[in-house]
N, C-alpha and C positions, 0 to 999 in steps of 0.2 A: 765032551765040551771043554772048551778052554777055559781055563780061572781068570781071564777078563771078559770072557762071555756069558756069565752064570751071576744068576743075579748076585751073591756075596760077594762077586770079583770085583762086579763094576761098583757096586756099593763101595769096598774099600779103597781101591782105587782114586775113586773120587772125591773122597775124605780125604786123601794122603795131599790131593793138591787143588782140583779145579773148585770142589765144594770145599775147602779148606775151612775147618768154623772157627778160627781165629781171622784171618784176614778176607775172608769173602763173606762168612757169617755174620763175623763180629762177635762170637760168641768166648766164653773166658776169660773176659779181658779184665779182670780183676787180680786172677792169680799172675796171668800175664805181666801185669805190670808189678807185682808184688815179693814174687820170688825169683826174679829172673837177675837180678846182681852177684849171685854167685853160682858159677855151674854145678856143684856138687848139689846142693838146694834146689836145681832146676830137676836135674835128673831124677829126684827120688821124688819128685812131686806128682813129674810127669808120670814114671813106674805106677804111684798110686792112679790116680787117674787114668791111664790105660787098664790097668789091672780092675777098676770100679767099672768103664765102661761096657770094658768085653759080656765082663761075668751077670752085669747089670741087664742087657740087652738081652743076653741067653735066657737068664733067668725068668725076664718080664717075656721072652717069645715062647718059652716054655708055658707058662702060665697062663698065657693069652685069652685062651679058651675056657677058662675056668676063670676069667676075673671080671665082675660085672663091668658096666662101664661105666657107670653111676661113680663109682670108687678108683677106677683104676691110676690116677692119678695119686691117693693117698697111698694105695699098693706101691705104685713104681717107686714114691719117695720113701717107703719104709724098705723097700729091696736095696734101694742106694746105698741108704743110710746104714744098712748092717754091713754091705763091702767096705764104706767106707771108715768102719769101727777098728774092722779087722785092719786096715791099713793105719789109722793111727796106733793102733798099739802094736802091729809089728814094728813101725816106725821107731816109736817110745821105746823096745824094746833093742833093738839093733842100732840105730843111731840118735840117741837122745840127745845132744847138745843140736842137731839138725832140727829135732822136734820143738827145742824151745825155740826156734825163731819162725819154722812155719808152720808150727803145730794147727795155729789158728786157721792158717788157710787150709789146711788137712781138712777141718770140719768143716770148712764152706764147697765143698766138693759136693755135699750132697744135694748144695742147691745149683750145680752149676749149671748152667744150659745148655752145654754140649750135651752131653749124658742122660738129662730131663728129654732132649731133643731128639734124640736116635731111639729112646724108647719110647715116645711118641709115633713119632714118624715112620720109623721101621719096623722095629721089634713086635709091635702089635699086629703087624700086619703080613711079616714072616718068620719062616721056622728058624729052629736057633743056630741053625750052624751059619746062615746066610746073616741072620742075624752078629754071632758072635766075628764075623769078619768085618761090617758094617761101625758095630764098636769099638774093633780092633782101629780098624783105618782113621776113625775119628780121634779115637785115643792118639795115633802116632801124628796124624797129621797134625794136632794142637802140640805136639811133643818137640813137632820137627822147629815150628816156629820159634818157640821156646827156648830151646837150645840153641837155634842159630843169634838169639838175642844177647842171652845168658854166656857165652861166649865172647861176642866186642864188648860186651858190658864190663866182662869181670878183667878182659884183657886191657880196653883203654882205663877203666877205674881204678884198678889196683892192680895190674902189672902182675897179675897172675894169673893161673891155671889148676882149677880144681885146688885154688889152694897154695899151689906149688910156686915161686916165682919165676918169672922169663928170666931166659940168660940173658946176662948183664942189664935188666931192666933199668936198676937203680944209674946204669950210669947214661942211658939214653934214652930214656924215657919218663916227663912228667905226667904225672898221674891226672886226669880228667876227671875229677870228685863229683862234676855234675853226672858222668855216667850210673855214678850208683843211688844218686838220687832220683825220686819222683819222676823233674822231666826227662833226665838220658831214658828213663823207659818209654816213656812216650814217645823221645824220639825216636828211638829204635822200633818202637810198633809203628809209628809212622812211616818209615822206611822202607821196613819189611812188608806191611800192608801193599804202599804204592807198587814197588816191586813185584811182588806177586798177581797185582790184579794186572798188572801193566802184562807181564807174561801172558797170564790165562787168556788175555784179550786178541794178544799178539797170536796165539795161537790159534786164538777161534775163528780169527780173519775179521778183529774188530767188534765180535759182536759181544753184548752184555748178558 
């Protein structure tokens, strides 16, 4: 069977764009708009998050069978919440001056609704490998958005790159300070949103 034809293919798959749960969902959009002004900040948020999804999914379709359903919702958030322990103190431990700025959103991971969402929705209802591609896809697809933001943001705002500054920025380029504030994130979700749903539609021959 082909890996778009197997249930965890098309599952990921379709997290990576058509079910996209930052802009078709709507789901994340705190950290979204939170940590996306610098891409170094972006990327290891997103690693956590991907890394909480997968393992989270597996974990709760592993379990499935052995977890009442009276509870399972207190279960899935205490499965979260230990991935996502281990990612803030690898975090804390590897890169701590990154930790003091989104440490805070590190710990709201465990209430996120991507993550809450796929172990809902899928992971209870299949086995973990189908599963752990299903969190994998959710994970990157909120990663892809992420990054493509975290990129014009940190480029029009500060004329950098991971940090690094563009050649010859300083001499052709005024810095766009609303980009790294509040609204440049909105604007850029809004963007990116329209953009995306405008594709998915375009390809589906218009339909919703």
């Amino acid at each position: 069977m082909a890996f778009r034809d197997s249930v965890g293919g098309r599952a990921f798959l379709a997290n990576l764009w058509r079910e996209n749960p930052v802009f078709r969902q709507v789901l994340g959009i705190c950290s979204t708009l939170a940590v996306t002004n610098l891409l170094k900040n972006t990327l290891l948020m997103c690693a956590g998050l991907v890394f909480t999804t997968a393992l989270s999914s597996v974990t709760v379709s592993a379990l499935r069978e052995h977890t009442p359903r009276q509870v399972r919702m207190m279960v899935q958030v205490l499965i979260i919440a230990a991935y996502v322990i281990l990612v803030g103190i690898a975090m804390k431990a590897y890169f701590p001056e990154v930790h003091k700025v989104i440490g805070p959103y590190v710990g709201l991971i465990i209430t996120n609704c991507i993550i809450m969402g796929r172990c809902e929705a899928f992971a209870t209802k299949n086995s973990p490998w189908p599963s752990c591609l299903d969190g994998l896809g959710a994970g990157l697809g909120y990663s892809l958005i992420l990054i493509v933001i975290a990129v014009v943001r940190e480029t029009l705002g500060f004329g950098t790159l991971f940090g690094v500054p563009l050649p010859a920025a300083d001499r052709w380029w005024h810095q766009w300070t609303i980009m790294v504030m509040p609204p440049g994130a909105f604007f850029m979700l809004a963007l990116v949103a329209w953009f995306g749903n405008a594709t998915v539609r375009s390809r589906e021959g218009g339909k919703t």
